[in-house]
C-alpha positions, 0 to 999 in steps of 0.5 A: 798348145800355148798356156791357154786354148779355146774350147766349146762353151769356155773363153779358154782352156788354161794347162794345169801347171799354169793355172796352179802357178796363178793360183798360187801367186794368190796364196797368202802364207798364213800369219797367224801362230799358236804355242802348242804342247809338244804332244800336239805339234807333229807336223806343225811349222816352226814359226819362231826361231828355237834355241835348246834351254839346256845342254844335251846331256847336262852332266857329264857321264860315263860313255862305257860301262866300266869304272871312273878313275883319275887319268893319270893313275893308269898312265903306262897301263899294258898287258904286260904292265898293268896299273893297280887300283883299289875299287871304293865309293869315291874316287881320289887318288889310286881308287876306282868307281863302277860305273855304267853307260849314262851314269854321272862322272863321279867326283874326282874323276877325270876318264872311264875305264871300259869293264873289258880292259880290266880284272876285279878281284874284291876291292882289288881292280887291275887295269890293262889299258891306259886311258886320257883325261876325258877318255869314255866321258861324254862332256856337258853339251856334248849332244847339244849345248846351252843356249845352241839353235836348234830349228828356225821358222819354216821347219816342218817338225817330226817326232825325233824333233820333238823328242829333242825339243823335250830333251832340252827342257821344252814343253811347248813351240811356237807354230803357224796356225793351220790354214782355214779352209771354208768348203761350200758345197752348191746345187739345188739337187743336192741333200745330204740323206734320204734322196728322193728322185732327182735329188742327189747325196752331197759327197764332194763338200764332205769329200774336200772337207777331210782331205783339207784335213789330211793336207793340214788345214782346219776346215769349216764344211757349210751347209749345202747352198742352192743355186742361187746368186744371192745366196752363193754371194752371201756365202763366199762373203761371209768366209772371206776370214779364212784363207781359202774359200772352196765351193764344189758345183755349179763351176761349168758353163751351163745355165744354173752354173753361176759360181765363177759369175758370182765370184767374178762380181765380188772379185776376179775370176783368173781361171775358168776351164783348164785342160785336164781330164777329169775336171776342166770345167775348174774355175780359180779366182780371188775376192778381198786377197782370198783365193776362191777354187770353184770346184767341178761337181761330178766326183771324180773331177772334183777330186782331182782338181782338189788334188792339183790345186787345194793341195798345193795352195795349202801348203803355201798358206801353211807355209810348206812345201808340197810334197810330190805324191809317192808313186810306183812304177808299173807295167801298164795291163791295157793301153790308156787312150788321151786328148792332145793338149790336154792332162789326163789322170787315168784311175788304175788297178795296182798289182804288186809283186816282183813286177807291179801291174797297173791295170787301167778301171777308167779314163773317162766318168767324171762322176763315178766316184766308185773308180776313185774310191776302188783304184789305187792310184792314176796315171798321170799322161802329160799333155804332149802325149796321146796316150800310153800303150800296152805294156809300157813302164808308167809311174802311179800316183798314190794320191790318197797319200796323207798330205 
């Protein structure tokens, strides 16, 4: 199968990794910054180049506990010779000064003696070991120096980062601002409670609007919108701010599916069907430079399609790398069944223990959100296989996994 195949009811089928590299290529890195408290930015990205206010530390101290003293007063100190201070306030010639890890080097002082290299009777310290001039003193900037950069635009920050931002006397960085998500969910059927017969919850814009949230968006979760051209036309329009526009339903190629048309007469429509399972009836497009996934409306198929796309489009708006979904390996419990030429993200069971066990809940369903929401992962069967069979080794995805 090339990039692309036709299909019953599409103009063709595009492969996954194809049709995420073209939506990709639509995907503007957000410019937009903010400066935000060091509390609020885990996980943000460093938008401006950060340089280090202070030194780390900002005086020198004492790296052991023991006493401060003048380097050359314990010059030749041994076992057999040692040197004889006298323990006082303030350190001068032939005097010493207890001092702890961390504590400031006292005046006059030029080195530390570690505690186990000396004898103190009163006022009266031996010293066994000679020690150099900086010896157990950690210097000015020793950890970080005045003025040193620290982190450079693109790096995703992490709570030790940010500790070390506080050390060196930051209160707040410049980051990008979060990517901005418009989730529209269509469909005359749908309600969002008390259904009466024939109409249906609406799960998959409420769906997609927390995993914006997880993946680190700002997500704005519109009101339903029937399927309606003017109506869809007036909602994509008004959401073209933002960097990515979702809508769930109304994606496939029957009569009232007529999201990809509406967005095909705003702008163009790059992809329509893609050759996975669940979810090829997927459409990608773009209007005024905004990206525009037109999600499937069966549960299952939306959600995988958000995964294999939403997600990675944004971390390029965000400026991130995605991250490769945590994955476990496991002994297949039942042979799992798959198209050729076609990407097939099976919903597993994972047992774990001394040998984990992946035990196959459905490969087909694409709108029975109850084997989403009680698997543990999938099994992703590439698009050159038939299938996997009873006992093979298989890679889970965890693709709940937080971004």
């Amino acid at each position: 199968m090339n990039d692309s195949d036709r299909h019953a009811g599409f103009e063709e089928f595009t492969r996954t990794a194809a049709a995420r590299e073209r939506l990709l290529a639509a995907v503007t890195p957000t410019e937009r910054t903010e400066r935000v408290a060091l509390r609020a930015a885990d996980d943000r990205v460093v938008a401006t180049t950060v340089d280090a206010d202070r030194p780390v530390p900002h005086y020198e101290r004492a790296a052991m506990d023991g006493y401060a003293v003048r380097a050359s007063d314990t010059f030749g100190a041994t076992e057999r010779s040692p040197a004889s201070l006298r323990v006082a306030e303030t350190v001068r010639a032939g005097t010493a000064t207890r001092v702890h890890t961390g504590s400031e080097l006292p005046e006059g002082a030029d080195a530390v003696v570690m505690v186990e290299a000396t004898d103190r009777t009163g006022d009266e310290l031996t010293v066994f070991e000679a020690v150099p001039e900086g010896g157990n003193v950690g210097p000015v900037g020793e950890d970080v120096a005045a003025g040193q950069e620290l982190f450079e635009p693109g790096h995703v920050l992490r709570p030790s980062d940010l500790g070390l931002l506080k050390a060196v006397g930051l209160e707040s960085v410049d980051v990008y601002g979060r990517p901005r998500v418009s989730v529209v969910p269509t469909g005359e059927e749908l309600v969002q409670s008390d259904p009466e017969p024939g109409e249906i919850i609406e799960t998959n814009g409420q769906t997609v609007t927390q995993y914006v949230e997880r993946w680190g968006g700002e997500a704005t979760y519109r009101d339903i919108v029937t399927d309606d051209a003017d109506a869809l036309r007036a909602a994509i329009e008004r959401d073209l701010d933002h960097d990515i526009v979702v809508t769930t339903g109304g994606s496939s190629v029957g009569e009232r599916d007529i999201v990809p048309e509406v967005v095909g007469e705003l702008g163009e429509v790059f992809v329509h069907g893609v050759a996975l399972k669940p979810g090829h009836p997927v459409a990608l497009g773009v209007v005024e430079e905004t990206p525009v996934l037109m999600l499937p409306g069966y549960p299952v198929a939306c959600i995988v399609n958000a995964v294999q796309f939403l997600r990675p489009a944004l971390a390029a708006a965000g400026r991130r790398e995605a991250r490769a979904l945590p994955t476990t390996e496991a002994r297949l419990a039942r042979k799992i069944a798959s198209e050729p030429g076609v990407r097939t993200f099976a919903r597993v069971a994972l047992e774990t223990g001394d040998e984990p066990t992946a035990t196959p809940t459905r490969t087909k369903g694409a709108g029975v959100l109850s084997s989403v929401a009680l698997s543990d992962g999938w099994v992703v069967v590439p698009e050159e296989r038939e299938g996997y069979a009873e006992g093979a080794t298989v890679a889970v995805e965890e693709w709940e996994a937080s971004r």
